[in-house]
C-alpha positions in Angstrom: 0.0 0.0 0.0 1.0 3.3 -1.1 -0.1 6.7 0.3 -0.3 9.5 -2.3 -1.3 12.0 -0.4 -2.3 12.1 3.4 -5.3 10.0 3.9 -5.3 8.9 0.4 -4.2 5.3 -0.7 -3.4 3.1 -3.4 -2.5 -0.6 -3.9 -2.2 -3.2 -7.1 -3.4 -6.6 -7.2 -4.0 -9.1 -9.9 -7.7 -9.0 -11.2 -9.3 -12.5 -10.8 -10.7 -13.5 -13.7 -8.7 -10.9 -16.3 -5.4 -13.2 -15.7 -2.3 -11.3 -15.7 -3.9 -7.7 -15.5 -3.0 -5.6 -12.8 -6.0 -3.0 -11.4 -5.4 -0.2 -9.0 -7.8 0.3 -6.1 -7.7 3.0 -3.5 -9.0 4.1 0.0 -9.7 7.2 1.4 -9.1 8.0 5.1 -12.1 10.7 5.5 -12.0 11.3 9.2 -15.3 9.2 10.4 -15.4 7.3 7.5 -12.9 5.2 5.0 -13.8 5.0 1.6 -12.7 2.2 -0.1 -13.0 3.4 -4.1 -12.9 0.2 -6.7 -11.3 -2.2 -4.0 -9.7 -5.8 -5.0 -7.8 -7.8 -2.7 -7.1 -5.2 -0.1 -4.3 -5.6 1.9 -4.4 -6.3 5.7 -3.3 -2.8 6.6 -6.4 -1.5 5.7 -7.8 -3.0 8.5 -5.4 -0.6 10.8 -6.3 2.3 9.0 -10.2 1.3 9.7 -9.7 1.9 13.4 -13.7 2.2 14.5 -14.4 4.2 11.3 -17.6 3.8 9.3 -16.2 1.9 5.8 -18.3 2.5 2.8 -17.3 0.9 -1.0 -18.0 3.2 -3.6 -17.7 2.0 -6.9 -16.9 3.6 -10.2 -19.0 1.3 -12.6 -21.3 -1.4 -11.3 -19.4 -4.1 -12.4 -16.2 -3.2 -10.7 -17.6 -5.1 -7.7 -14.4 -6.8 -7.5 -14.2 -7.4 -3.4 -16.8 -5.7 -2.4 -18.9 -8.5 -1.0 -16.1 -9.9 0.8 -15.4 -6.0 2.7 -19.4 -6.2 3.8 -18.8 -9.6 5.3 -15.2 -8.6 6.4 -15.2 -4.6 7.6 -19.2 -4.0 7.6 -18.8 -1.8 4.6 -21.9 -0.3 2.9 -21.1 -0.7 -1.3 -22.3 2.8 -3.3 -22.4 1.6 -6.9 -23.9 4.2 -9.9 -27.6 3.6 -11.4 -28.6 3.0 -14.7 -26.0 -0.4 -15.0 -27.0 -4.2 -14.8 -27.4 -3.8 -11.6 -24.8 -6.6 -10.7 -24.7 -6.3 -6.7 -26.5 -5.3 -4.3 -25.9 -1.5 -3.4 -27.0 1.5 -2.4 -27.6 3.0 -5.9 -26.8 6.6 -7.0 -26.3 9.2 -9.5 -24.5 12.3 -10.3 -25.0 15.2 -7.5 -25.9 12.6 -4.8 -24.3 13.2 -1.4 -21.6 9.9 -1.3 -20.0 9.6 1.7 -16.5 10.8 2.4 -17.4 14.1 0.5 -16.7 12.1 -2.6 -18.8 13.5 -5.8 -20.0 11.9 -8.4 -19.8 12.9 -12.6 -20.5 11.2 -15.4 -18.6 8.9 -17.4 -19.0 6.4 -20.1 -21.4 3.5 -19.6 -24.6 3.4 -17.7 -23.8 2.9 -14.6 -20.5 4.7 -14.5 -18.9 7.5 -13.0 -16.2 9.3 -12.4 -15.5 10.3 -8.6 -14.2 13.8 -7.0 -11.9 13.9 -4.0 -11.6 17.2 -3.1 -9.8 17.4 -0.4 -7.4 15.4 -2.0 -7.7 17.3 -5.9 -8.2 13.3 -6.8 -10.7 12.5 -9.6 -10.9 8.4 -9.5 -12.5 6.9 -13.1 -13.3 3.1 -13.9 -13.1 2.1 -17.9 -14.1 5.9 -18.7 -10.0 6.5 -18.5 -6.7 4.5 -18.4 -3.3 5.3 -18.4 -1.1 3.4 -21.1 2.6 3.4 -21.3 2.3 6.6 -19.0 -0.4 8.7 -21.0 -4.2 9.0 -19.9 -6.3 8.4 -22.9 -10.2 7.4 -23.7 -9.8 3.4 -24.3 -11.8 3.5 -27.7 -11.9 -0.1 -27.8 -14.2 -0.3 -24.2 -16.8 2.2 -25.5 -20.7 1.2 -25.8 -21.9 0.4 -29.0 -22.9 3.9 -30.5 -21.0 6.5 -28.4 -17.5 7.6 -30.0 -14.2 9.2 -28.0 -15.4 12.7 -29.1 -18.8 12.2 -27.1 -17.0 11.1 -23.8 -14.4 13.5 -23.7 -17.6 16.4 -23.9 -18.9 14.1 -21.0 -16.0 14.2 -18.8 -15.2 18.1 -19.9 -16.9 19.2 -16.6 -13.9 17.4 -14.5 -11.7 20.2 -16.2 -13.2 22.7 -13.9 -12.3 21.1 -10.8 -8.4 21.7 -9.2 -7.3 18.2 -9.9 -4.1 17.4 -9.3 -4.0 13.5 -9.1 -5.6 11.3 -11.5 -6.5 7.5 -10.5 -7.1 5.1 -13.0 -8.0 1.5 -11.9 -6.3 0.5 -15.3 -2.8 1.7 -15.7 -0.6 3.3 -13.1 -2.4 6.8 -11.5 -1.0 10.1 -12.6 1.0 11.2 -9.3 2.2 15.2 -10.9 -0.1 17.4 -13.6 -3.0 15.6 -13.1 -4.6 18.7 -14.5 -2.8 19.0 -17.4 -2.8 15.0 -18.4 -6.6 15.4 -18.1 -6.5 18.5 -20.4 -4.5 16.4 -22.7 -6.6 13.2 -23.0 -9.7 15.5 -23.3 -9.0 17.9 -25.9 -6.5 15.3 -27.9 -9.9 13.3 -28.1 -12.5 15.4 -28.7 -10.6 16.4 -32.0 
């Protein structure tokens, strides 16, 4: 485990069932409440930085459930997953503008059902499959897009994250931009809405 910035942490694990893949999870220490954002596999120290906290799993797209079933049973988390997916676990659904706890806010992404999520006080946006960082450069994986929408229509979707004083970008696919968060968001977004 990793901490980026005070209160804010990161690990790697190997996904399950995508063999070899590596996905990033991360946790947010949020004074009365740790927020656990996309977790697989998390480490035992988590469990020291719980410490009588309130955990809650929010989840970037529905069907990055990963280990959330296992933190209800294991830490008594409650899992926050976005509406409008397939609705793969049982959660506490919600959408954009929705008070999430942790002060984490919620914008839109790519899919139904996904999100990307604001830290504040941490200048952290977290994203799903919306974004991923490749051989050190965040870009729109054209590839994972719905049937119908194009790059050009999700970089308009994710222009309102451009407004916000980011300064850290987590991916859960691809290593997180650590410096210029702003400016590799600027970057992916404009180099894709061309």
């Amino acid at each position: 485990m990793e901490e980026l910035r005070p209160g804010l942490w990161h690990w790697t694990a190997v996904h399950p069932t995508w063999e070899q893949n590596e996905v990033q999870s991360y946790a947010w220490d949020a004074g009365s409440t740790l927020v656990l954002l996309d977790p697989l596999s998390p480490p035992s120290l988590l469990e020291e930085l719980v410490g009588g906290k309130e955990v809650a799993t929010v989840l970037t797209c529905d069907w990055h459930d990963r280990s959330a079933r296992q933190l209800v049973e294991r830490l008594g988390a409650a899992v926050y997953a976005p509406a409008g997916g397939e609705g793969v676990l049982a959660a506490h659904h919600f959408e954009p503008g929705d008070a999430l706890p942790g002060g984490v806010a919620a914008y839109r992404a790519t899919h139904p059902g996904e999100v990307a999520l604001w830290i504040a006080d941490a200048g952290a946006v977290v994203v799903g499959d919306a974004l991923i960082t490749k051989d050190g450069v965040l870009k729109i994986p054209e590839t994972w897009l719905p049937e119908g929408e194009s790059v050009a229509g999700v970089s308009r979707r994710l222009a309102p994250l451009l407004e916000l004083p980011v300064e850290l970008v987590l991916t859960t696919h691809g290593e997180p931009v650590r410096e210029d968060g702003a400016e590799s968001l600027r970057t992916a977004l404009l180099q894709s809405s061309a």
